[in-house]
Every structure is written in structure tokens, then in C-alpha cells.
C-alpha positions in Angstrom: 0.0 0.0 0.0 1.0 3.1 -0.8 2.5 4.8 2.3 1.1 8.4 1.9 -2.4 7.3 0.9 -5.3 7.0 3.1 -6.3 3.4 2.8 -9.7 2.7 0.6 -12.8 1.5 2.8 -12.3 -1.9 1.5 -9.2 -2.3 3.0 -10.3 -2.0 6.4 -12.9 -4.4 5.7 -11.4 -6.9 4.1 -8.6 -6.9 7.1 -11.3 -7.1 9.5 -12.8 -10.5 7.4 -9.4 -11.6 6.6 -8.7 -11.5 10.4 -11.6 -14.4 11.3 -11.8 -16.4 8.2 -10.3 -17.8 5.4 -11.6 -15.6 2.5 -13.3 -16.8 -0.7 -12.4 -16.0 -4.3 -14.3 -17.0 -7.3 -13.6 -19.3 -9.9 -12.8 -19.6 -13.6 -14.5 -17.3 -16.2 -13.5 -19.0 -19.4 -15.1 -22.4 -17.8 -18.6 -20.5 -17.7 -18.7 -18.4 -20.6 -17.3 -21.8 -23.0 -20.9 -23.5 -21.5 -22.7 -20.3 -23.3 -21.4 -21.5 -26.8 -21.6 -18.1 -28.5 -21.0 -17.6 -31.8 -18.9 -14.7 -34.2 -22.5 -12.7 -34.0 -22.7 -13.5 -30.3 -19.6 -12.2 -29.2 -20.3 -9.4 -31.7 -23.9 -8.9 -29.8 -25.2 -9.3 -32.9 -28.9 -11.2 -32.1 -29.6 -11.2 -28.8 -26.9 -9.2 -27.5 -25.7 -5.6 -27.4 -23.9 -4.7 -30.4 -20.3 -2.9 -29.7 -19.9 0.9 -30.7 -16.2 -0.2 -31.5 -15.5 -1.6 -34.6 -13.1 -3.9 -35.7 -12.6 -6.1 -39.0 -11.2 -8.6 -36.7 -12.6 -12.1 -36.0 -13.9 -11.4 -32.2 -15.1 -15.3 -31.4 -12.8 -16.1 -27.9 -12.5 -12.5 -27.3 -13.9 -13.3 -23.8 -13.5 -9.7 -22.6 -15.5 -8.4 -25.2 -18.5 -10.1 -23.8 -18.8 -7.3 -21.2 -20.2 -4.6 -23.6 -22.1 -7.3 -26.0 -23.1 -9.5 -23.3 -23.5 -7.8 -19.9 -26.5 -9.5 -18.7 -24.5 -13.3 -19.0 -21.5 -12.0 -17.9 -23.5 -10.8 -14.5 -25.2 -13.9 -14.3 -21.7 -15.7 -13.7 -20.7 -13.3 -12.0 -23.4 -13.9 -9.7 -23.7 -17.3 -9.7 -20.0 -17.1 -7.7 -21.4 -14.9 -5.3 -23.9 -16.7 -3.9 -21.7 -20.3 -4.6 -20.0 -18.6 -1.4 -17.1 -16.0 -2.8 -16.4 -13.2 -1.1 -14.0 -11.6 -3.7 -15.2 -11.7 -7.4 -12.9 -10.6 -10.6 -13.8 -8.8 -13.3 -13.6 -10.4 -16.9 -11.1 -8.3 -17.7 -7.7 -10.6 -18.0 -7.2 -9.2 -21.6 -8.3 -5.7 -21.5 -5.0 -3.8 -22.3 -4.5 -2.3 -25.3 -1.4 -5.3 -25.9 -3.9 -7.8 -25.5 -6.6 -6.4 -27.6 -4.5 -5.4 -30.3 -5.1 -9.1 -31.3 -8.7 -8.4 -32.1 -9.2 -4.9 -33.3 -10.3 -3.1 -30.0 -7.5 -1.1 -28.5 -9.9 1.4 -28.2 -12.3 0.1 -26.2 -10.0 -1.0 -23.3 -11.2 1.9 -21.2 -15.0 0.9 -21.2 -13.7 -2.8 -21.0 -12.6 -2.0 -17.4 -15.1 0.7 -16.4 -18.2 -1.6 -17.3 -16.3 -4.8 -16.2 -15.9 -3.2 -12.5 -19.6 -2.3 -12.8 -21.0 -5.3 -13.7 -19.7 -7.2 -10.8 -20.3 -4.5 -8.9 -24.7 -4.7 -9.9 -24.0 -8.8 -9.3 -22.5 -8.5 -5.9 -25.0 -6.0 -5.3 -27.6 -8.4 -5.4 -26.5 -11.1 -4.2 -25.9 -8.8 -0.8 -29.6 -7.6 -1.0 -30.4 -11.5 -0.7 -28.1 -13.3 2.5 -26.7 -9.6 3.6 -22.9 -10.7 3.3 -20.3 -7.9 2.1 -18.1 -9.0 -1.4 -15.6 -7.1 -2.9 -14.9 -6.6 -6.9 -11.5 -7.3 -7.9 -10.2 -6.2 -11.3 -7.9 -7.8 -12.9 -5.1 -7.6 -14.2 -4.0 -10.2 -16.4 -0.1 -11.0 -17.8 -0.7 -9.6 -21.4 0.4 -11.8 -24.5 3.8 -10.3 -24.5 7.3 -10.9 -22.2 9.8 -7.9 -21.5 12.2 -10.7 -20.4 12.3 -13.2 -22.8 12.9 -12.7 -26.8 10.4 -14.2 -29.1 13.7 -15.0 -31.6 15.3 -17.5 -30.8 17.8 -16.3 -33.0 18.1 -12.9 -31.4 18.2 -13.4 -27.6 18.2 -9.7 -27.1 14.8 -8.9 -28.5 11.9 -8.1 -26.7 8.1 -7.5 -28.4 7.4 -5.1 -25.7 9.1 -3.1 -23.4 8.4 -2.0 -19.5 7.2 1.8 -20.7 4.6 -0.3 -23.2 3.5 -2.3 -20.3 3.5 0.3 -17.7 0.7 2.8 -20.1 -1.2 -0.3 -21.0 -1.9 -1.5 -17.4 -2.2 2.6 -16.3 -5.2 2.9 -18.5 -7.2 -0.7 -17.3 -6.1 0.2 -13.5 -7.6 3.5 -14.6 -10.7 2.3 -15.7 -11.5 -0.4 -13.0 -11.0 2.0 -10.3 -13.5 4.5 -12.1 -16.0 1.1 -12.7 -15.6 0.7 -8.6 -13.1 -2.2 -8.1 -12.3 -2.3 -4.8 -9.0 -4.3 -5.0 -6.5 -5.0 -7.6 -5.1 -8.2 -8.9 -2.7 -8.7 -11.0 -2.8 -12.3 -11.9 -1.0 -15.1 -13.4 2.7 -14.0 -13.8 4.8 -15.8 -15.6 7.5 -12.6 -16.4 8.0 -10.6 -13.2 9.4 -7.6 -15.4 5.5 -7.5 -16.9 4.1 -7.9 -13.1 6.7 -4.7 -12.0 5.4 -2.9 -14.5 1.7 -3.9 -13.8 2.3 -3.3 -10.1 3.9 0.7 -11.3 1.2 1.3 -13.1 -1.4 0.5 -9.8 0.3 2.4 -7.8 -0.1 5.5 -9.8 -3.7 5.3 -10.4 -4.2 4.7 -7.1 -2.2 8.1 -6.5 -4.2 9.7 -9.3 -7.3 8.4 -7.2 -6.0 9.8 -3.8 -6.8 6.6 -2.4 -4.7 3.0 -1.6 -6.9 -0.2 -3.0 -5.3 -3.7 -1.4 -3.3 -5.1 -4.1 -3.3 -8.8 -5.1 -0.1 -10.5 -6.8 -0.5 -13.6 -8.0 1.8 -16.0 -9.6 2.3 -19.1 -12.1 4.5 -22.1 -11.4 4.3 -23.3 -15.2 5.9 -26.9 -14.8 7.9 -29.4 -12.8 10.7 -27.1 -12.2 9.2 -25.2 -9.7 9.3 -21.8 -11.5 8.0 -19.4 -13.6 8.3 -19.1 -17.1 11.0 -16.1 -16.7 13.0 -18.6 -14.2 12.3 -17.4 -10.7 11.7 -19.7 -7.5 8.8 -18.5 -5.4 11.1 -17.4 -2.9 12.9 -14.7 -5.9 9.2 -14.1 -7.0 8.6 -12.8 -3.6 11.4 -10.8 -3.0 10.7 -9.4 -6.4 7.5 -7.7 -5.6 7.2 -7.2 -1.8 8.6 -3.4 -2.5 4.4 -3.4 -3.5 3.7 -3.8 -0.1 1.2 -6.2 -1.4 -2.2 -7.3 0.6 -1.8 -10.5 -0.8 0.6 -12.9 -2.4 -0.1 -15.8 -4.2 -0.4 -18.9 -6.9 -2.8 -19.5 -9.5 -3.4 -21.6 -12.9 -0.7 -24.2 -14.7 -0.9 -26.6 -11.9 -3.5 -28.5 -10.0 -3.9 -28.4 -6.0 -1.3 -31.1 -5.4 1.5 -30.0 -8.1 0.8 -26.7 -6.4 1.4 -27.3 -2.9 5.1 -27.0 -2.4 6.0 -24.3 -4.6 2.9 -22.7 -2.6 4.2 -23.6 0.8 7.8 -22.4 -0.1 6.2 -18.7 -0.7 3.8 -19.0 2.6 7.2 -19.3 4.5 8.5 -16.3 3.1 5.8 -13.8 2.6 4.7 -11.4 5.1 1.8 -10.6 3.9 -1.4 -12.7 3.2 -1.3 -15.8 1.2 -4.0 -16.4 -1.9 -4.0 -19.7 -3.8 -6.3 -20.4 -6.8 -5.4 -23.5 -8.4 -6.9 -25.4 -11.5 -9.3 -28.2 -11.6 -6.3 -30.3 -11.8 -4.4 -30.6 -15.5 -6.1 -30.5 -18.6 -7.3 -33.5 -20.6 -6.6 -34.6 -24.1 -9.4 -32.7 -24.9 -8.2 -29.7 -23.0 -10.7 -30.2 -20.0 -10.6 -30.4 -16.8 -11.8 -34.0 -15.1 -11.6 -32.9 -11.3 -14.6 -32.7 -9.6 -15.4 -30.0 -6.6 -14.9 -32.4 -3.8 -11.3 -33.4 -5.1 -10.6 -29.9 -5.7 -12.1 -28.7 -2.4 -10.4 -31.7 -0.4 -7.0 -30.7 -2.0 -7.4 -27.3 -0.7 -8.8 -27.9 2.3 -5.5 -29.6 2.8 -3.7 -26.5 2.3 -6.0 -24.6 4.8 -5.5 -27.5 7.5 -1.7 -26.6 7.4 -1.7 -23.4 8.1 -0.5 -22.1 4.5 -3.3 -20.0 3.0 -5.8 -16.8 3.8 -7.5 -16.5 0.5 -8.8 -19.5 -1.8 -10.2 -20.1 -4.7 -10.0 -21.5 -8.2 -8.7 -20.8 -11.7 -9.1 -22.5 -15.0 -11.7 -25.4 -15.2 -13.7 -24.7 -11.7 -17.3 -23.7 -11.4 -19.5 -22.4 -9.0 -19.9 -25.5 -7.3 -16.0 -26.0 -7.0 -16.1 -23.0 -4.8 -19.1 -23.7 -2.9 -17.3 -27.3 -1.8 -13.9 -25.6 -2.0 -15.9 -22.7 0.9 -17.2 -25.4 2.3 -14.1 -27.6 2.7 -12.1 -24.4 4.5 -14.4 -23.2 6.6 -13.4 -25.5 9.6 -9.8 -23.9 9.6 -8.3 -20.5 10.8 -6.8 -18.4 8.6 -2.6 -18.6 7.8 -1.0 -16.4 10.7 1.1 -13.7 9.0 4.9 -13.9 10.2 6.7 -10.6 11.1 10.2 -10.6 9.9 12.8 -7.9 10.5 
């Protein structure tokens, strides 16, 4: 958190929860919106949806961000869905909505209402949701690694070329922070790292809109062990990961995606005994199929977790890629016996 900034009301909340309880995330978004089988004219909003006042010549089928402006009303409904499945912190659908990542499909300029409407549409879910059982949630926008890697070269013949560099990064996460803060996120996450050079730059770019806003929002870094090795894709232990980002002053570290529960628990255990700060794990539904699906059910997801819970290693769970609503409300369920991870104090 930004030391000269008065904290956000969120942040005293969330501390407060944080404090008795192991907190909830949601689960995947791609999982959900793949079950609404939505064609080029769907994603377009073309027929039953809200047609897009961006244009683009581009194919726009799997632009899964897209969905907020031509498909709000499903996109809540998810939303939703995770809410009352028992998730106390819900993201927006906004993993690609930088101006890198859209420049795939056409729409670099309509990453600012990407983020403001992607905010506000959990917001309206949340919202009602709390109107029903009465229990605060919290929207968290985020941030998603881009398409791109300022440490690696794309060449394999010229190891010192990089698609993108750190000033690229740092305007194209500026403008989505931007424009989730202004849609009402109350927390920032920037997820899935595989390059920490992208995440510095991500994490730059928070800090100043939250100094533009005049307020500190809890910040979320989150991590991706991508195989065996125990590291991610730019070569750094959990440990290195760590002490690569806790300048942030981070409300939470963590792990998500690549790996299942159990592939995930040492590399997730290393970083709970290094981190002083809270401790967020989202995990897949195990490792994808032949068919690129995922075959673990919410109990052996929810028992894997609860595992992690039982030992003391974790303050936020959830899940990533292949969960549902009902992995979370077993994964809730499976946690809820177990106090939160104890946050060391280190000198």
C-alpha cells in the first residue's frame, strides 16, 4: 500500500474479514462463458446481445473480454452465480483488457469501457447477491499478464529482442487500472505472472492510479508455477518471485493456474514461508485432458485445498481455470473449519 495514501474503505474491511476467516475467491471465467457456446454474431452482440460501438474487422469469437459490452446481462449472471456459490471476492472479466492484449482483435480502443463496465457489472451482481443473504463481497479487477514478455525474446535467433518493453506495459496496465478504479473495483489483482518484469510494471502502473485516485486499493499479486521445475516461465523460485515484488507492499501474495492443487502445494508452501503478507492460492481443476478439459470434480478440488488450509498455509482461496461455481461452494465449504494462515513478522 502506498504509504502516503489514506487506505480505501475496502481495505479496512477486508482486514477485519481476513482476520476471522479464510476468505473466498471465485472461480474460472472462461469455464462458464465456453458453456454459453456463443458464436462470431454473439460475441459481436449481434442477435440477442448488445452490439459494440467499437468496430473492428477482426474475427472477435474467444475475445472473452468483449462479452462485457455485447453481453453484460450473462456475464452478470456468472458473476453472480459465484457470489452466492459462497465467494467473497469476485474478478472482473477483464484478463485481456490492455491495449497489448486487444490489439489481437481490433479493439484497442475500447479497453477503457472494458474496465469501467467490467468493474460495474460485478459491482450490480455483488449487489444483489448482498440484497439476498446480507454478506459484504468485494470486486476485484484484474489484471491479467498480457500476450507479450519484457524478459524473454520471441527470436530464438536474437536473444536480445523483446516485443514489448516495460514503458509499453506500464501505459497499458495505467489505462485498465484506470478504468476499473473508475468502474468501482475495490482491489486490484494482478494475476497469473509468468514474467515478473510485466508484473513490476503492472504493479507501477497500480500504484499510480491509485495516487491519481488519492486513495490505496489492497493489491493482489499472484503468480504461475508453469511446470515441474518449480518456476515461472521467466526462471524465478517462489522465494525470488517474492522478494521481487514485496517493495508493492502487497495485501496479498499468491499462486494461481498451470498446476493442480497437489503439483501446487510446495511451490505454494515455499512462498507462505516467506511472505509477510497474506497468502491467496487459486489452483486449477487439476491438469487439462486430451481434450483440453478439466476431469476434477469439486470435492477433489475442495479436499485438496482444504488440505492446504489444514496446514496453516493460506488466507484466500479459490479457483482458476476449469472450476465452477460448485468447485467453490465445496472448496468454501471444505475451509471453513480452519483458521486463517498467521502472517509472520520478519525484520
Amino acid at each position: 500500500m502506498p504509504a502516503r495514501l489514506p487506505p480505501s474503505p475496502a481495505f479496512a474491511a477486508l482486514n477485519r474479514l481476513a482476520a476471522q476467516r479464510i476468505l473466498i475467491l471465485d472461480g474460472a471465467m472462461g469455464t462458464q462463458i465456453q458453456q454459453l457456446a456463443l458464436d462470431e454474431d454473439g460475441y459481436r452482440g449481434h442477435g440477442g446481445g448488445h452490439a459494440c460501438r467499437h468496430h473492428s474487422d477482426h474475427p472477435q469469437k474467444g475475445n472473452n473480454d468483449l462479452l462485457i459490452l455485447t453481453q453484460p446481462e450473462a456475464v452478470e449472471e456468472i458473476h453472480y452465480r459465484y457470489a452466492r456459490a459462497g465467494a467473497d471476492i469476485v474478478e472482473t472479466n477483464t484478463f485481456s483488457a490492455t491495449t497489448i492484449a486487444q490489439a489481437d482483435y481490433g479493439l484497442e480502443a475500447a479497453v477503457h469501457d472494458l474496465n469501467l463496465e467490467g468493474a460495474r457489472i460485478v459491482r450490480r451482481a455483488l449487489d444483489r447477491a448482498a440484497a439476498e443473504d446480507g454478506r459484504p463481497r468485494f470486486v476485484a479487477g484484474a489484471l491479467g499478464p498480457t500476450n507479450r514478455t519484457a524478459s524473454i525474446s520471441p527470436d530464438v535467433n536474437n536473444p536480445g529482442y523483446r516485443a514489448v518493453s516495460f514503458e509499453d506495459l506500464r501505459r497499458a496496465y495505467l489505462q485498465q487500472a484506470q478504468g476499473l478504479i473508475a468502474g468501482g473495483a475495490d482491489i486490484l489483482l494482478i494475476e497469473t505472472i509468468f514474467d515478473t518484469l510485466n508484473a513490476k510494471a503492472a504493479i507501477f502502473a497500480c500504484l499510480q492510479a491509485m495516487e491519481a485516485h488519492g486513495m490505496a486499493l489492497p493489491l493482489m499479486i499472484s503468480g504461475t508455477i508453469t511446470d515441474a521445475s518449480g518456476r515461472t516461465l521467466s526462471g524465478q523460485t517462489p522465494t525470488a518471485f517474492w522478494h521481487s515484488v514485496r517493495h508493492a507492499r502487497p495485501w496479498s501474495v499468491g499462486l494461481n493456474c498451470a498446476l493442480g492443487a497437489a503439483a501446487m502445494r510446495p511451490h505454494l508452501a515455499e512462498l507462505s514461508g516467506v511472505a509477510d503478507t497474506l497468502i491467496c492460492a487459486y489452483p486449477n481443476a487439476g491438469l487439462p485432458n486430451a481434450f483440453g478439459q478439466y476431469d476434477e470434480g469439486p470435492l477433489d478440488t475442495a479436499a485438496q485445498i482444504a488440505d492446504f488450509a489444514r496446514e496453516g498455509l493460506v488466507n484466500v482461496v479459490g479457483g482458476c481455470c476449469g472450476t465452477t461455481p460448485d468447485h467453490v461452494r465445496a472448496i468454501a465449504e471444505a475451509v471453513a473449519p480452519f483458521s486463517p494462515r498467521k502472517v509472520p513478522e520478519y525484520a
